[in-house]
LUMGU-254444 format. One line per 3 residues: number of its first residue (from 1); their letters; for each residue z, x, y of C-alpha. Coordinates in steps of 0.2 Angstrom, whole numbers, plus 5000, padded with zeros to 4 digits. Layout:
! residues N
NUM = a = Z X Y ~ ...
This chain:
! residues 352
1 = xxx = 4989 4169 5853 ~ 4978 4157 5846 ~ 4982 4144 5862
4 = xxx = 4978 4159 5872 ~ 4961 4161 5864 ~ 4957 4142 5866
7 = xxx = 4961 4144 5886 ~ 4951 4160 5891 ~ 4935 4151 5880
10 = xxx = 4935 4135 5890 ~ 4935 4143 5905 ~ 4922 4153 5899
13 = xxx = 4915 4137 5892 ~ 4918 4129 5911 ~ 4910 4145 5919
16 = xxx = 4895 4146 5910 ~ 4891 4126 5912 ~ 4893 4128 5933
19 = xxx = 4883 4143 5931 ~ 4867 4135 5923 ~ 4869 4120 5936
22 = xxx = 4865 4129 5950 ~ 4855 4124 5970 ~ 4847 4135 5979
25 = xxx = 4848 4138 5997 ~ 4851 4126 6009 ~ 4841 4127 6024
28 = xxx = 4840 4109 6034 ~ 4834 4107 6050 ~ 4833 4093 6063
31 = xxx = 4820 4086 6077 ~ 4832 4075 6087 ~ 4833 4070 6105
34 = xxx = 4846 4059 6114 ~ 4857 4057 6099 ~ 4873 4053 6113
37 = xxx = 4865 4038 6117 ~ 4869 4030 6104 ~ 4890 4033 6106
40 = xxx = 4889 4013 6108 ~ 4880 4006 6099 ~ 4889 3997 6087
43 = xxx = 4877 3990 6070 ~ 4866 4000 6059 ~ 4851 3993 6048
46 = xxx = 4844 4003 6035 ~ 4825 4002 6034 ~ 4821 4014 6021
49 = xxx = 4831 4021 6006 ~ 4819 4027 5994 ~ 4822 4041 5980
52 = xxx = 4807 4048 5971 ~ 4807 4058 5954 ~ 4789 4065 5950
55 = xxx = 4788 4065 5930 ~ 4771 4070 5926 ~ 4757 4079 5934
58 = xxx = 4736 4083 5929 ~ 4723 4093 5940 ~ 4706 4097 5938
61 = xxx = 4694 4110 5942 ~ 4675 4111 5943 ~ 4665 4128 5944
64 = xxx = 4645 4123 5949 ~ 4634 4133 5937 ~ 4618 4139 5942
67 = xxx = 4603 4154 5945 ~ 4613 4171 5943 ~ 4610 4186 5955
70 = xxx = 4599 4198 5944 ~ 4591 4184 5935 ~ 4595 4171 5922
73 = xxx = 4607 4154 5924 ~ 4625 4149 5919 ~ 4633 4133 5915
76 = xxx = 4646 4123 5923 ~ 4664 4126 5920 ~ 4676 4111 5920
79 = xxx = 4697 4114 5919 ~ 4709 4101 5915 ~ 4729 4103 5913
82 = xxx = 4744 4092 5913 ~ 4762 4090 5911 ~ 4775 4078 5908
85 = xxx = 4794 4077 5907 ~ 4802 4069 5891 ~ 4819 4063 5888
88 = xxx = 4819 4056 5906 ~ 4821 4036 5908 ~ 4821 4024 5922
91 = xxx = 4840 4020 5921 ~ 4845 4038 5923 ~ 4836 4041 5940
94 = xxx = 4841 4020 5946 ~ 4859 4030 5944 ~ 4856 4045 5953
97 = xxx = 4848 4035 5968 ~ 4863 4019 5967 ~ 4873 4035 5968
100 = xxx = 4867 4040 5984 ~ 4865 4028 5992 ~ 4884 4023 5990
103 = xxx = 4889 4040 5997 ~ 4878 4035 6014 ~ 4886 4019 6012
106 = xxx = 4902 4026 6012 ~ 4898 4038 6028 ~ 4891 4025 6038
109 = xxx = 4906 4012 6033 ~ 4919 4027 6039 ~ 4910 4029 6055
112 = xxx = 4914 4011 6061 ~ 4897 4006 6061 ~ 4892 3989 6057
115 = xxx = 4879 3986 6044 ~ 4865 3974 6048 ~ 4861 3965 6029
118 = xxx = 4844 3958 6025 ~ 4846 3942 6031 ~ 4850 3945 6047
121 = xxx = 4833 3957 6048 ~ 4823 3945 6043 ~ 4824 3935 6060
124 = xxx = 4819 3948 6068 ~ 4799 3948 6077 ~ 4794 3965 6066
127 = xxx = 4797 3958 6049 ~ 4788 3940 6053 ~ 4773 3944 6039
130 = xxx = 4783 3956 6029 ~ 4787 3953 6013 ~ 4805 3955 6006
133 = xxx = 4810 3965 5991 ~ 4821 3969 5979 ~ 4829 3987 5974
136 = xxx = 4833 3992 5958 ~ 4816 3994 5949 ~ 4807 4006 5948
139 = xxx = 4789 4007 5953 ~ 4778 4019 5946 ~ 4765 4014 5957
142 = xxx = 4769 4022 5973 ~ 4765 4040 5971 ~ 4755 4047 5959
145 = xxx = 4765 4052 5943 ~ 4781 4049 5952 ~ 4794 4036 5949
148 = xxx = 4800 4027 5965 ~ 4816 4020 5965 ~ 4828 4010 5978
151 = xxx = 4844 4007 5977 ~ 4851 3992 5967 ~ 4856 3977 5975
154 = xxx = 4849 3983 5992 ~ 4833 3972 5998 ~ 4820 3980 6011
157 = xxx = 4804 3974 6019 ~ 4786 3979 6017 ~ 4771 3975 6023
160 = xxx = 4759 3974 6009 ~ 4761 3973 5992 ~ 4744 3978 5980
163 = xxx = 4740 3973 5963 ~ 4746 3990 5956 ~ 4762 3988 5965
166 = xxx = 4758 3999 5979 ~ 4770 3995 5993 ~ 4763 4000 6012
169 = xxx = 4775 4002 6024 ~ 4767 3995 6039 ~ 4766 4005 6056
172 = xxx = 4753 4009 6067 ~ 4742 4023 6058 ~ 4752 4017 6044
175 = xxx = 4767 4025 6051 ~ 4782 4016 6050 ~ 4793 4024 6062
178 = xxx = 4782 4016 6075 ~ 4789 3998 6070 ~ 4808 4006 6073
181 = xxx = 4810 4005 6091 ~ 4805 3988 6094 ~ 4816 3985 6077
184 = xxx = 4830 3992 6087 ~ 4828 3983 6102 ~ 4825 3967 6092
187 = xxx = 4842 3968 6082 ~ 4855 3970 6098 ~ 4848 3991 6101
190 = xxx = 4855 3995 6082 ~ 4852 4011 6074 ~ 4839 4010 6062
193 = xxx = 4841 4022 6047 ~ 4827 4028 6035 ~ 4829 4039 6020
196 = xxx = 4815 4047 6009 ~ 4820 4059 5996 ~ 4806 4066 5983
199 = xxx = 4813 4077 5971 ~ 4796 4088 5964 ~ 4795 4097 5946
202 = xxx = 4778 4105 5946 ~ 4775 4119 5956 ~ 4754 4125 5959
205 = xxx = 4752 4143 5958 ~ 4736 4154 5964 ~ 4725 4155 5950
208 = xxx = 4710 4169 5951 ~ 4695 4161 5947 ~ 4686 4175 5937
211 = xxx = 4669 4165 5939 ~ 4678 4151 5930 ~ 4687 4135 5934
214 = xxx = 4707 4139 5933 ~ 4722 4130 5935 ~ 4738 4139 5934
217 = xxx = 4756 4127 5937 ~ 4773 4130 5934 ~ 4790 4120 5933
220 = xxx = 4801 4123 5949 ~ 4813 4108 5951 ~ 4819 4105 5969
223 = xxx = 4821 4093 5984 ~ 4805 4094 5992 ~ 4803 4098 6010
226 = xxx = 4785 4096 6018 ~ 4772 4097 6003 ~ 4758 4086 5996
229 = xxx = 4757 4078 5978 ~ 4740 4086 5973 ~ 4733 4076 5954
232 = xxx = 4718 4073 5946 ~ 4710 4061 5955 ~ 4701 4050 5942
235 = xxx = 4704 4030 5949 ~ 4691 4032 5964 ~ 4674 4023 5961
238 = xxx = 4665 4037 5969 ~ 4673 4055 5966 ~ 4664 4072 5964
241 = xxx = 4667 4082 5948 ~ 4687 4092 5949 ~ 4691 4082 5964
244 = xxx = 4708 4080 5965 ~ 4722 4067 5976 ~ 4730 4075 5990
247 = xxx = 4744 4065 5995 ~ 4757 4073 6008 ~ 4775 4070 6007
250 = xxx = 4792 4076 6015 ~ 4810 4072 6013 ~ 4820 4066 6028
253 = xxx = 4833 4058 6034 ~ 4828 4048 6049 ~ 4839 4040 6064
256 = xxx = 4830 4028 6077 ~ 4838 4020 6092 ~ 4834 4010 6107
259 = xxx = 4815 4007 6114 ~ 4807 4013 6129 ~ 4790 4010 6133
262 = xxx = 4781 4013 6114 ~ 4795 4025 6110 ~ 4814 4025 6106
265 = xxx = 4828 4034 6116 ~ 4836 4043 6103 ~ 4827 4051 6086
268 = xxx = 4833 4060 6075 ~ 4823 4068 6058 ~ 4834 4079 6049
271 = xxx = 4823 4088 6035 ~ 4822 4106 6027 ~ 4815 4121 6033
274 = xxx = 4814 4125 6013 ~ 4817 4116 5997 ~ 4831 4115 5988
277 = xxx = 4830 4123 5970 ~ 4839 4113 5957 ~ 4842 4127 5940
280 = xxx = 4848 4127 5926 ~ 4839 4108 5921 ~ 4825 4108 5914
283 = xxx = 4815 4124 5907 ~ 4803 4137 5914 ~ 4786 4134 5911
286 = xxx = 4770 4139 5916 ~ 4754 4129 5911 ~ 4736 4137 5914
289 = xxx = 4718 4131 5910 ~ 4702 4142 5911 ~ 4686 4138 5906
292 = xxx = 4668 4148 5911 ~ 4650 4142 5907 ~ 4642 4151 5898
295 = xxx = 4627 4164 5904 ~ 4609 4162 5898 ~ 4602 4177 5904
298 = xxx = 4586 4178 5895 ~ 4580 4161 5895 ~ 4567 4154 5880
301 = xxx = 4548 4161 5885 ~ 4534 4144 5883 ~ 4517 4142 5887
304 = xxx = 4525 4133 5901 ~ 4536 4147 5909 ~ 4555 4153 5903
307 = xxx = 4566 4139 5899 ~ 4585 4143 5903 ~ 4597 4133 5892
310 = xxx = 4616 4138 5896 ~ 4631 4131 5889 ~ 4640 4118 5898
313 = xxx = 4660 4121 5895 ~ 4678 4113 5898 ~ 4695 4117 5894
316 = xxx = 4711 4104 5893 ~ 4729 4109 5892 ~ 4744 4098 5890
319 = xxx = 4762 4101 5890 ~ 4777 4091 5888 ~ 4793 4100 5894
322 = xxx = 4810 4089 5885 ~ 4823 4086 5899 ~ 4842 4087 5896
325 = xxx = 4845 4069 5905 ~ 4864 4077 5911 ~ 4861 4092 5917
328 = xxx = 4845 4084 5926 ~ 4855 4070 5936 ~ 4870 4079 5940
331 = xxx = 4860 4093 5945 ~ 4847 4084 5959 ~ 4861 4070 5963
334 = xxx = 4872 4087 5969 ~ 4855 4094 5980 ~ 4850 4077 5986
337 = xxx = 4867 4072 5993 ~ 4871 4089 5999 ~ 4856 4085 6010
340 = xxx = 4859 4067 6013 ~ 4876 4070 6018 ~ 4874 4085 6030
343 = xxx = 4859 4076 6042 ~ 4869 4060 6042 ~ 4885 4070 6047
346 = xxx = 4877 4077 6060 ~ 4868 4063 6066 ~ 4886 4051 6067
349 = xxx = 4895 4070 6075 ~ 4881 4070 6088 ~ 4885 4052 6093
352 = x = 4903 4055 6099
């Protein structure tokens, strides 16, 4: 009986643990064109395999004080709020992204592609004034309150390299898809891979502003699909009170082959038409800051006429949400290779 017992609680154990470690749907979607064209090519060169984890997040707001209609003034209103994730560390997300990138590996190797290594790129006309650099660190730097990681003991070129750390990519416009084509043509017409992941914890929610500054977010962990980082912006020399950074970002799985005229022959972008939700890993929770200056309706009467005098006010919220490390990894390495995998499927299917 007792044996029985045990049994039926460690499935119930086993049922529960799969049930908090839940994805959402999963909704990809491709831009592609002349995908056949490729059935002979015979190498592969990995651009770009970049997996980023935002970890913290602050926004501010700023409400202009001023006259009132029906008479006297009110003060300005300023909002702050931020949040963070704790018990998170570098080496857990280098293992989710070393992960991955061995399953794409692994795909790529079974498809009887050829991979092109660094050395060999590094002839090539594109990369001349790049710089070289290694995976396996992570770079804070890149996105803001993101951590940005490539896999370990893969090495990639960039163009530029600032004195934050900031890595650009290169590209006309700063696009770097632009640079693939003649890549490819430069490399024997290889196939020219690039995949960018951002896995997103903070969520903005409408706030009402009630005459006030207000900032309402929230925690939703997914796989991003087209979105902007939206922080406190507070590093520009010239900035204008509650301005915040607007940076956009969208995950994708990226083919590139062959070059005619400025473009390739064959593209494929394999994103998402929604984001993957990832539950069950970290905890629910909202975050709102409201502040509203104060009205001086009546003013202070002088000799010299009325003087108005309202108060100025600010609020500043900050929370720290504490991460379970496992269920965190295994949760976004299961969405982040259940999207890997299906566009880069699809792109090697639609070769033969």
């Amino acid at each position: 009986m007792k044996t029985t017992f045990m049994i039926v609680l460690l499935v119930a154990l086993a049922a529960a643990g799969t049930k908090a470690q839940t994805l959402g749907e999963f909704k990809p979607k491709d831009n592609s064109y002349g995908v056949k064209k490729t059935k002979d090519a015979s190498k592969i060169y990995i651009a770009n395999f970049t997996v980023n984890y935002q970890i913290y997040n602050e926004k501010q707001k700023f409400k202009q004080g001023g006259y009132q209609l029906g008479g006297g003034y009110k003060g300005d209103a300023t909002a702050e709020a931020s949040i963070g994730l704790a018990g998170l560390t570098e080496t857990d997300v280098q293992q989710v992204t070393d992960k991955l990138y061995q399953d794409f590996l692994s795909q790529i190797n079974a498809s009887g592609l050829t991979i092109i290594n660094a050395d060999e790129a590094a002839k090539s006309g594109t990369y001349e004034d790049y710089e070289r650099i290694q995976g396996g660190k992570v770079s804070l730097a890149q996105f803001p309150g993101t951590m940005t990681t490539a896999p370990t003991d893969y090495e990639h070129f960039v163009k530029k390299i600032d004195k934050s750390g900031k890595t650009k990519s290169g590209g006309f416009l700063g696009s770097v898809g632009m640079l693939y084509p003649k890549l490819s043509k430069e490399l024997g017409d290889a196939i020219i891979a690039d995949v960018n992941v951002y896995v997103m914890f903070v969520e903005d929610k409408d706030a009402f502003q009630g005459g006030g500054a207000n900032i309402k977010i929230k925690t939703n962990l997914r796989i991003a699909d087209s979105e902007a980082i939206v922080m406190a912006d507070k590093k520009s020399a010239i900035r204008l009170k509650g301005q915040n950074s607007i940076t956009m970002i969208n995950s994708a799985v990226n083919f590139t082959h062959g070059k005619m005229g400025l473009g390739a022959t064959t593209s494929y972008s394999g994103i998402l038409s929604k984001p993957i939700g990832i539950g069950g890993a970290i905890e629910d929770t909202k975050v709102t800051s409201f502040a509203r200056g104060s009205v001086d309706a009546i003013g202070t009467k002088t000799m010299y006429g009325t003087f108005f005098t309202p108060e100025n006010r600010s609020s500043d919220t900050n929370k720290v949400v504490e991460v379970d490390a496992k269920k965190y990894t295994e949760g976004v390495y299961a969405a982040a290779k259940k999207f890997i995998d299906f566009h880069t499927a699809q792109f090697l299917e639609g070769r033969k």
